[in-house]
C-alpha positions as CSV (number, residue, x, y, z in Angstrom):
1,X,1.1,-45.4,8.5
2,X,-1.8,-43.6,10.0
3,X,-4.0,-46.6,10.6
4,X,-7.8,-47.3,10.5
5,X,-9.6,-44.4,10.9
6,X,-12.4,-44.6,14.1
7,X,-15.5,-43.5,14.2
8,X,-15.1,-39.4,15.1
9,X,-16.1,-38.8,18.9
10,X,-18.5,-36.2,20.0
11,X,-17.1,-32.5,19.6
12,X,-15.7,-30.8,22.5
13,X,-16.6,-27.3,21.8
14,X,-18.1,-25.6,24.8
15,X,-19.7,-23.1,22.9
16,X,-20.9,-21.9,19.0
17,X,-17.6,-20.8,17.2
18,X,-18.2,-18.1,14.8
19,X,-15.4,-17.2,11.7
20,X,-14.5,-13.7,11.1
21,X,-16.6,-13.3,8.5
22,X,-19.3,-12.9,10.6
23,X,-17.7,-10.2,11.3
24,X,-18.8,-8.3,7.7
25,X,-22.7,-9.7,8.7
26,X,-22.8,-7.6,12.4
27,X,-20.6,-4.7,10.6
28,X,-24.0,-4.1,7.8
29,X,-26.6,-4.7,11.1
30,X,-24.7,-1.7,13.0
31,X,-25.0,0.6,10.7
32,X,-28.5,0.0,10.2
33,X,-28.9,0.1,14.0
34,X,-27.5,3.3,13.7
35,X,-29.6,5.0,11.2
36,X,-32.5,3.9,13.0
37,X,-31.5,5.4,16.1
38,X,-30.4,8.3,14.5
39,X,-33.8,9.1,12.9
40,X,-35.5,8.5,16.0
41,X,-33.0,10.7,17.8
42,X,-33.6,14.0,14.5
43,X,-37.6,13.4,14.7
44,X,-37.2,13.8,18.6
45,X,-34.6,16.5,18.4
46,X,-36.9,18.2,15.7
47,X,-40.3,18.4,17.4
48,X,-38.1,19.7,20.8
49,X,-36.7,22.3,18.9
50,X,-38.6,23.5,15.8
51,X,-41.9,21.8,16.0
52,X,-42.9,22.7,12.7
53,X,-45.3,19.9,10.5
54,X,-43.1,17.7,7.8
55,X,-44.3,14.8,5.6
56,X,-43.2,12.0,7.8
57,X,-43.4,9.3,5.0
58,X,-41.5,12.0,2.3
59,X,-38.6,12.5,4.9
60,X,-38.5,8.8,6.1
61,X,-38.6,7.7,2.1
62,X,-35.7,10.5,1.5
63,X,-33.8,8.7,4.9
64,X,-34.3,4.9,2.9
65,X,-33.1,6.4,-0.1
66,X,-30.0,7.5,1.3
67,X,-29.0,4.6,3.5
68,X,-29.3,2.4,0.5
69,X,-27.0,4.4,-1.8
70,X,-24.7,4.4,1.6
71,X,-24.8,0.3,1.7
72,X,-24.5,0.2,-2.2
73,X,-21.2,2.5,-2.2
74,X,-20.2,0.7,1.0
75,X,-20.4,-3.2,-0.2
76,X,-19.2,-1.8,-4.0
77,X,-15.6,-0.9,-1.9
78,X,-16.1,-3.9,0.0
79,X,-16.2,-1.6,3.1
80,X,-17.0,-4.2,5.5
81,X,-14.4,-6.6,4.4
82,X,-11.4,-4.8,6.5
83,X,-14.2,-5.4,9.9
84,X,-11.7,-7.9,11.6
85,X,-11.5,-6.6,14.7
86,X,-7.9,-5.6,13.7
87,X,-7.8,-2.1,15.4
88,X,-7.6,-0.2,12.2
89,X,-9.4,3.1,11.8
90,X,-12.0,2.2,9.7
91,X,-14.3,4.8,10.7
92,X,-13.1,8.0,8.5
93,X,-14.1,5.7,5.1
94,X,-17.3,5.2,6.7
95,X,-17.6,8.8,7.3
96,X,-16.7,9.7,3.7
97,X,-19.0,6.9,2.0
98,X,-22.1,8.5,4.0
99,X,-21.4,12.3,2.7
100,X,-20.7,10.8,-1.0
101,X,-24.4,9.0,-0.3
102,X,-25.8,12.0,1.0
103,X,-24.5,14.2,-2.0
104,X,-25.8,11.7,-4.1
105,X,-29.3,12.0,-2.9
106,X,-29.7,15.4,-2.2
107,X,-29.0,15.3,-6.0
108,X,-31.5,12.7,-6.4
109,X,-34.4,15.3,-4.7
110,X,-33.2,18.3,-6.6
111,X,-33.9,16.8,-10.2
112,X,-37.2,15.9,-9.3
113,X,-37.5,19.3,-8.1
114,X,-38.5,18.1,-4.5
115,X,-36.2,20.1,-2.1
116,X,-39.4,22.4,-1.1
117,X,-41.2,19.8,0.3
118,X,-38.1,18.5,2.4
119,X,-37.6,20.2,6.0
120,X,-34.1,21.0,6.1
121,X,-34.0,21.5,9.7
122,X,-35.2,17.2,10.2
123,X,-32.4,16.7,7.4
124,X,-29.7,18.3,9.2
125,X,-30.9,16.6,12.1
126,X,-30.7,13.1,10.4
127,X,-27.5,13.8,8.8
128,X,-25.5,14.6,12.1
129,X,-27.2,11.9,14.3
130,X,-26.0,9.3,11.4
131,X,-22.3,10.9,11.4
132,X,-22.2,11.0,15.1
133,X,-23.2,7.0,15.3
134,X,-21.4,5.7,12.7
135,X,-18.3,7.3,14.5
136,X,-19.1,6.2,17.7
137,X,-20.7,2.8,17.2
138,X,-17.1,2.0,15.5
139,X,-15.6,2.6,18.7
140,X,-17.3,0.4,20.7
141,X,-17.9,-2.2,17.5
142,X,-14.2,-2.6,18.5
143,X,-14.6,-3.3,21.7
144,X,-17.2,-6.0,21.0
145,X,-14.9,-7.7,18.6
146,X,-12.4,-7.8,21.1
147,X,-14.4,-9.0,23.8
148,X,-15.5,-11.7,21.4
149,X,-12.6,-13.1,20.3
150,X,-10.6,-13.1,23.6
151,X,-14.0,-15.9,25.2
152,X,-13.3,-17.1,21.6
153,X,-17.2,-16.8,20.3
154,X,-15.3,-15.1,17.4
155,X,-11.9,-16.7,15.8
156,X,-10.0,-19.8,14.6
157,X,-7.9,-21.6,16.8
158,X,-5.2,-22.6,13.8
159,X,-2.6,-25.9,13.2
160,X,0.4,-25.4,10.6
161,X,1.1,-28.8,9.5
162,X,4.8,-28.2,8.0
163,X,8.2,-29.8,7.2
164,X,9.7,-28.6,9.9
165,X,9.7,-26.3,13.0
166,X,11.4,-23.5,11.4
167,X,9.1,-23.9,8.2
168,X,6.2,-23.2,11.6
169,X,7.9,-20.5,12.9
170,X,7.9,-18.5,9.7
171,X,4.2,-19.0,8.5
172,X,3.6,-17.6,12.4
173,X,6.0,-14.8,11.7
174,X,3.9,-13.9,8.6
175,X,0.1,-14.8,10.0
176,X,1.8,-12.1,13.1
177,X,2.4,-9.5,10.0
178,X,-0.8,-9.8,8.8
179,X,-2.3,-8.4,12.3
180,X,-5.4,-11.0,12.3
181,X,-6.1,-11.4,15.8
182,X,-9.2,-13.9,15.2
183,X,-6.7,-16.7,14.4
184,X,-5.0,-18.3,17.6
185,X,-2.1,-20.1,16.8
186,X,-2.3,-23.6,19.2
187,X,1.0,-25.1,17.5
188,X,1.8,-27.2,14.9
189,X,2.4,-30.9,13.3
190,X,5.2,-32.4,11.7
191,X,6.0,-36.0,10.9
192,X,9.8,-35.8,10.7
193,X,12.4,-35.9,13.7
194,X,11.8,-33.5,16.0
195,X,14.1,-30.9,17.2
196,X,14.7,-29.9,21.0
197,X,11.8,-27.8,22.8
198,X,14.3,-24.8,23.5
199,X,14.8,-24.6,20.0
200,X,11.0,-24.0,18.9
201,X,8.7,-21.1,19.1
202,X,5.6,-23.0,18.5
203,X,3.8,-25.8,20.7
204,X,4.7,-29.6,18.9
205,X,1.1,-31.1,18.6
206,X,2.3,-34.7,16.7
207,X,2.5,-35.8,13.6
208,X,-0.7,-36.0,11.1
209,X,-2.6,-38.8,13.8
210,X,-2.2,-35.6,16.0
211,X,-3.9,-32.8,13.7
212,X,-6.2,-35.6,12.9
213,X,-7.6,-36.4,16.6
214,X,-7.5,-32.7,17.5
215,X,-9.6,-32.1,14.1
216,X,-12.1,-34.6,15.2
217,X,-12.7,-33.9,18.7
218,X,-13.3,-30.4,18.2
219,X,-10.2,-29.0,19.1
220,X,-9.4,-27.3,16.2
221,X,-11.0,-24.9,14.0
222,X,-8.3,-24.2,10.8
223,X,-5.4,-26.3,9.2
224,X,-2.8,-24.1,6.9
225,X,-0.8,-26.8,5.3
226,X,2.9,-25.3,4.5
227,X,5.1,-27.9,2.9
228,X,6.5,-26.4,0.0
229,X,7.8,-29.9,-1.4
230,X,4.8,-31.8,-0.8
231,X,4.0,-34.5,-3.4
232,X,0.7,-34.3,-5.3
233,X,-0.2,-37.9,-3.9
234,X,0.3,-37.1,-0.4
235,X,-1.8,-34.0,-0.3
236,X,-4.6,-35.6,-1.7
237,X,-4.8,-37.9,1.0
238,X,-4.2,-35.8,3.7
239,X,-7.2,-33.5,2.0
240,X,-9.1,-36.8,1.8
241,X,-8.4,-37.6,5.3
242,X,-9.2,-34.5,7.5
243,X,-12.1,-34.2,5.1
244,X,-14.1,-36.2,7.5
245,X,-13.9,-33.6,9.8
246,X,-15.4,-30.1,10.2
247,X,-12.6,-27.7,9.7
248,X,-11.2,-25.5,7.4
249,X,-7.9,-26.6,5.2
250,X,-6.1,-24.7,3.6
251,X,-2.4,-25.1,1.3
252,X,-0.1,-22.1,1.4
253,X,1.5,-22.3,-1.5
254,X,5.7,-22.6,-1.6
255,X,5.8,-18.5,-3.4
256,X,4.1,-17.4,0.1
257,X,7.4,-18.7,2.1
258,X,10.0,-18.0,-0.6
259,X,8.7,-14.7,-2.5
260,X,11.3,-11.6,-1.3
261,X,9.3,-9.3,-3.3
262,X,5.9,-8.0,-2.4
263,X,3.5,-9.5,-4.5
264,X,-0.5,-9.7,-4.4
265,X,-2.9,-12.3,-5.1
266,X,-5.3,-11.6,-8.6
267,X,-7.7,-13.4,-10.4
268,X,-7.6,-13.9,-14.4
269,X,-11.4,-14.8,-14.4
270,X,-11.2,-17.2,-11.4
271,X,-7.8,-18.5,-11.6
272,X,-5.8,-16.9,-9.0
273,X,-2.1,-15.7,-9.9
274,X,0.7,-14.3,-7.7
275,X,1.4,-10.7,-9.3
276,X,5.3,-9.8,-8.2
277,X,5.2,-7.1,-10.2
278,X,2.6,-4.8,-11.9
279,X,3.0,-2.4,-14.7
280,X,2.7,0.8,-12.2
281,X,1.2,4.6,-12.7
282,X,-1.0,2.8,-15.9
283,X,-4.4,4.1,-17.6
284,X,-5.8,7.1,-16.6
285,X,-3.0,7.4,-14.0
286,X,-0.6,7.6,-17.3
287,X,-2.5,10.0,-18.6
288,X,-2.9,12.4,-15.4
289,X,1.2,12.1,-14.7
290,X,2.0,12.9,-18.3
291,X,-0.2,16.2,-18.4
292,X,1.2,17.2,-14.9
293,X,4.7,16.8,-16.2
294,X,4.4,18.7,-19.6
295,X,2.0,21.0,-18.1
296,X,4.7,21.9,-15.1
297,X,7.9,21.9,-16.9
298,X,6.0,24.4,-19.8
299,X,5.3,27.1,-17.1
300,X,8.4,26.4,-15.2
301,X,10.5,27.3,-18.7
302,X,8.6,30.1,-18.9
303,X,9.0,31.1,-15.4
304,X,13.1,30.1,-15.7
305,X,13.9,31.7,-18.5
306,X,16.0,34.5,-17.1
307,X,17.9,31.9,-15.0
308,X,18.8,30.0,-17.5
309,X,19.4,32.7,-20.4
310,X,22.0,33.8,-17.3
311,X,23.4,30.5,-16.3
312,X,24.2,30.1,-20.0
313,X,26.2,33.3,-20.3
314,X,27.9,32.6,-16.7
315,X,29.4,29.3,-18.3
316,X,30.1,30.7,-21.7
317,X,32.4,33.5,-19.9
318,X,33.7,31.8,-17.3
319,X,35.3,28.8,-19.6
320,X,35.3,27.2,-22.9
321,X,33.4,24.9,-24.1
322,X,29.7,23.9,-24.7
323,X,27.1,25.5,-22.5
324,X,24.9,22.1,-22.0
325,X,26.6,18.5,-20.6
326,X,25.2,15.6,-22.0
327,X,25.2,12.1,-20.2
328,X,23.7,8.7,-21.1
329,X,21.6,7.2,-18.5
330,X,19.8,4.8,-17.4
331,X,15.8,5.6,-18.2
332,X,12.4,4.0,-18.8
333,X,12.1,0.2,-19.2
334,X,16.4,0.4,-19.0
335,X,16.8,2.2,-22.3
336,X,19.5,4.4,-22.2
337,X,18.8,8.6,-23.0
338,X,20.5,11.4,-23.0
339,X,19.8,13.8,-20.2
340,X,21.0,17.2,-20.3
341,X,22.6,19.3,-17.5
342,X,24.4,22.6,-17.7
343,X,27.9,22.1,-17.9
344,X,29.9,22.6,-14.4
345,X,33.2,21.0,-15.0
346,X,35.8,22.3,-16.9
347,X,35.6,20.3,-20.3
348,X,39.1,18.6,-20.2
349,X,38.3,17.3,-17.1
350,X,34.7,16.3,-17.1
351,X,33.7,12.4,-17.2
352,X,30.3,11.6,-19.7
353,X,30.4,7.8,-18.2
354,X,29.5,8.4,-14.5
355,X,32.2,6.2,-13.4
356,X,34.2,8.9,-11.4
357,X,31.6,10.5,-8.5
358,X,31.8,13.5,-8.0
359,X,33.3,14.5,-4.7
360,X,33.1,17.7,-2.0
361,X,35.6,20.3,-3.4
362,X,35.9,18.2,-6.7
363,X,38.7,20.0,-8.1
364,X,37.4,19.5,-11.7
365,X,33.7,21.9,-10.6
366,X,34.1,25.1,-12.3
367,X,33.0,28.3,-9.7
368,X,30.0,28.9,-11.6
369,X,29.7,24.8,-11.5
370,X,30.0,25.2,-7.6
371,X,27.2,27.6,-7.5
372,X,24.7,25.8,-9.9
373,X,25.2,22.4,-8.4
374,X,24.3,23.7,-5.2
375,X,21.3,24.9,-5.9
376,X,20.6,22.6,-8.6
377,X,20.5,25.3,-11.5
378,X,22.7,22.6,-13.2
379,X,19.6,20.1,-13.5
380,X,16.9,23.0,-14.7
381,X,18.1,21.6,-18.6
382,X,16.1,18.3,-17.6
383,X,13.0,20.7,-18.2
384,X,13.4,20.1,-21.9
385,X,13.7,16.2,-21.4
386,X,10.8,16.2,-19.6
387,X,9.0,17.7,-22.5
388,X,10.5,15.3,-24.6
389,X,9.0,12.3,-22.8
390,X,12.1,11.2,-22.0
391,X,11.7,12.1,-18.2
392,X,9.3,13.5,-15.4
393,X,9.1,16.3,-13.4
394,X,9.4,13.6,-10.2
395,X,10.5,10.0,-10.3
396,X,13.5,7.6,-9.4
397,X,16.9,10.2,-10.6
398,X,18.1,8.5,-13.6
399,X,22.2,7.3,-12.9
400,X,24.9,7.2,-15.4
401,X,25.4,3.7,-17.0
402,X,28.7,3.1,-15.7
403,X,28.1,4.7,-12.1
404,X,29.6,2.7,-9.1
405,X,29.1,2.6,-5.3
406,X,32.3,1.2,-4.2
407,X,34.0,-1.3,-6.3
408,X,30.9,-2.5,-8.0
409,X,28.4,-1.0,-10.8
410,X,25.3,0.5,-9.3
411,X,23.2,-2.0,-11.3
412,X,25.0,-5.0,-9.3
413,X,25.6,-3.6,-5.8
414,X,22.2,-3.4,-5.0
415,X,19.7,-6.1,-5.5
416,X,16.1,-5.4,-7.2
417,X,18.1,-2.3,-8.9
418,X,15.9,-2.0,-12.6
419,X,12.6,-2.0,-10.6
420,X,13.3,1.5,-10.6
421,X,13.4,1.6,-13.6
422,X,9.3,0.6,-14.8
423,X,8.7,4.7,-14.5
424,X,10.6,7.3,-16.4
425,X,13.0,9.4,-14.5
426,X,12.6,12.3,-12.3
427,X,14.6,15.8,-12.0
428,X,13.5,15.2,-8.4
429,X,12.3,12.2,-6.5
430,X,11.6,10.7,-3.0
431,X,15.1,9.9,-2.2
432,X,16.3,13.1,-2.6
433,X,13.9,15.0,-0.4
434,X,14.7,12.4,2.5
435,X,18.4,13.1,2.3
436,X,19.4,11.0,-0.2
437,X,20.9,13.8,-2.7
438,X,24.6,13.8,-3.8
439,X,27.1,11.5,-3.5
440,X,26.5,7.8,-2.4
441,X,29.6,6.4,-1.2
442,X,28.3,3.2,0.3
443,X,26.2,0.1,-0.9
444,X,24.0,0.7,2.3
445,X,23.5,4.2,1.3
446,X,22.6,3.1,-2.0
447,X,20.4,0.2,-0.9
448,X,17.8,2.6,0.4
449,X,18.0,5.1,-2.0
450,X,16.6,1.9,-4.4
451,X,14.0,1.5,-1.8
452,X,12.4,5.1,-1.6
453,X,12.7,4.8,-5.3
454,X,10.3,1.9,-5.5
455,X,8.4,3.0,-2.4
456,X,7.1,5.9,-4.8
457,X,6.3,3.4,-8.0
458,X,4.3,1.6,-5.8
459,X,2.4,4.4,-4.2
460,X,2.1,7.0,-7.3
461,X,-0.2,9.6,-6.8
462,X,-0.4,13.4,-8.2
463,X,-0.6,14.6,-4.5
464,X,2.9,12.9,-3.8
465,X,4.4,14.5,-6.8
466,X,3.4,17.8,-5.8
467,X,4.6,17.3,-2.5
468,X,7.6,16.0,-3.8
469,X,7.8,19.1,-5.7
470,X,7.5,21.4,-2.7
471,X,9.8,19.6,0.3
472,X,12.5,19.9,-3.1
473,X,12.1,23.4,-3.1
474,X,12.6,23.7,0.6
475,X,15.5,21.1,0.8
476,X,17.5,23.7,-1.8
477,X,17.8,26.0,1.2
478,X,19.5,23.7,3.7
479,X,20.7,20.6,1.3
480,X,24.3,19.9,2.9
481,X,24.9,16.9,0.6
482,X,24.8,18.7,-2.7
483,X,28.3,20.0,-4.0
């Protein structure tokens, strides 16, 4: 089919190419660049301004010591790995690393009980001329890079060999995503029947000859094959075959293209694995959420008490019937619990399953119900679930197990539903300070709801939680959608 391969013809390349990963190698020689400028810059500064005599080979042995605990900090977070000329801000990390290493050896000098011997004038000197450059070099290490790549001494010019020109057009879309402006797109290859020119977004380069004599003269730097279907036969030759030539090849596999879901690429010792989904807020993480709930919702029943010791004689005189509501729903790994809520319906009238929503001016809300619900006294029970385990202070709200947005069960209207459910459930949570509280009426409404809810699974931290915390004390005031 692809005939007798010919004996490859001289390269065409005009110029060296270099990969973005030299990118990482010029990113580790800046910095040292800018150390050494910046102690030349604090000894000049120093004998201009104080003049005094320091140990030159002490101070320049304290400077060494604290670039190398900078570089080891640095390449330990792979630091230099996100130097891709992408236009992200990469120098506040930089910033941070060098006070962490400058903390770390001032520490260093005090236990050997050196800090007399060290002018702290020079150090000052050093430390601000480092900051400065580090800060500044970034700016125009930017520049560079861009410089580079667009007289492409820096970048990939890239093929996608795929089964057809839609197949193309969404590996672009993807590669676009993924804001990696050393790769240049130049088309791509496909063997079948071709479609009209209008109709693509890519340059057609050929079939497989094509990729082949562009791979040999030169032409081409990367091949990303994306044929989901592809026999194991086939792409053994077509590995064998552009083999002969000096380019990268690559196979992106068919869970790239058909994956909905996020997912990331680990390692089990060195097999690589797509992880869809991860067991979130795990370890020490665990451990730091549970003692910020318990802790919280401890004080915060201490601090309540008077609210709710008058909330509960409110209901009691108002109408008859228990003081707390019960409901199961929905909570950690899908398991059903029973969350507490002070009652606000009259008790012939309230529904335990969820299946009715409660509307504005619901005529079954009590007045003290009205009150409470509105600003959310009603939930303050979930205090003791928390305390239970069977809930958190913030997290994805938990729903009834027979609640409905429209015509359908929550659980079915809305695709990638249980993810929510991989935390426990929150009194409050990030849909609810974005305007998600109260009734959802439409799948649309509910749709994004799910979103924010997984939003925060994936980005946990105790900071969010607290801020969750405060913008739900806030909302209270002006929450329209509560009733």
């Amino acid at each position: 089919m692809h005939g007798k391969l010919n004996p490859p013809p001289r390269r065409t390349n005009g110029h060296i190419r270099f990969t973005s990963n030299v990118l990482r190698s010029l990113g580790i020689v800046n910095d040292i660049a800018c150390f050494v400028g910046a102690y030349v810059l604090a000894m000049i500064a120093y004998e201009l301004t104080i003049g005094y005599y320091y140990d030159a080979r002490l101070h320049r042995t304290g400077a060494i010591i604290l670039c190398i605990n900078y570089f080891l900090i640095r390449v330990s977070r792979d630091g230099y790995a996100v130097v891709k000329g992408q236009g992200e801000d990469v120098g506040g990390s930089s910033l941070a690393d060098f006070l962490l290493a400058s903390g770390l050896t001032t520490l260093v000098i005090l236990q050997l009980e050196m800090m007399s011997d060290f002018s702290r004038g020079f150090a000052l000197y050093f430390i601000s001329f480092s900051m400065i450059a580090l800060f500044l070099s970034r700016i125009l290490f930017r520049k560079l890079i861009s410089k580079l790549m667009d007289r492409g001494v820096v970048g990939q010019r890239v093929a996608i060999y795929a089964d057809s020109a839609k197949g193309a057009d969404k590996v672009a879309k993807l590669l676009e995503i993924e804001r990696l402006p050393h790769l240049r797109i130049i088309g791509y290859a496909d063997d079948r029947r071709q479609i009209k020119p209008e109709e693509r977004e890519l340059s057609y380069l050929g079939g497989f000859d094509a990729l082949l004599q562009l791979a040999r003269t030169g032409q081409l730097d990367q091949v990303i094959l994306a044929l989901p279907q592809i026999r194991q036969d086939r792409l053994e030759y077509i590995a064998d075959t552009l083999s002969a030539a000096s380019i990268d090849l690559c196979v992106l596999p068919r869970e790239t293209l058909e994956l909905k879901t996020g997912y990331r690429v680990n390692f089990l010792g060195s097999l690589p694995v797509f992880a869809i989904w991860q067991q979130p807020i795990r370890d020490v993480d665990g451990i730091v959420k549970e003692i910020l709930d318990r802790g919280l919702a401890a004080v915060a029943v201490v601090l309540l008490s008077p609210i709710l010791l008058l909330t509960c004689l409110a209901i009691r005189l108002e109408s008859k019937g228990p003081i707390l509501f019960r409901q199961k729903r929905f909570g950690f790994n899908n398991n059903e619990i029973s969350v507490l809520k002070f009652r606000s319906m009259y008790i012939d009238r309230q529904d335990t399953s969820g299946a009715e929503r409660t509307q504005k001016n619901d005529p079954r809300v009590t007045r003290v119900g009205r009150v409470i619900r509105r600003t959310s006294i009603d939930e303050l029970p979930q205090l003791f679930n928390v305390l239970k385990g069977d809930m958190s202070l913030v997290g994805p709200r938990p729903h009834a197990t027979m609640m409905r947005v429209g015509d359908k069960y929550y659980f079915d209207a809305v695709k990638g539903y249980t993810a929510r459910h991989r935390v426990k459930p929150g009194i409050t949570g990030l849909a609810q300070v974005r305007g998600l509280r109260g009734e959802i009426a439409t799948t649309e409404r509910a749709r994004k709801r799910v979103e924010y809810d997984v939003y925060y699974i994936e980005n946990w931290s105790p900071l969010l939680d607290i801020r969750i915390m405060i913008e739900t004390v806030l909302k209270l005031i002006w929450d329209k959608n509560a009733y």
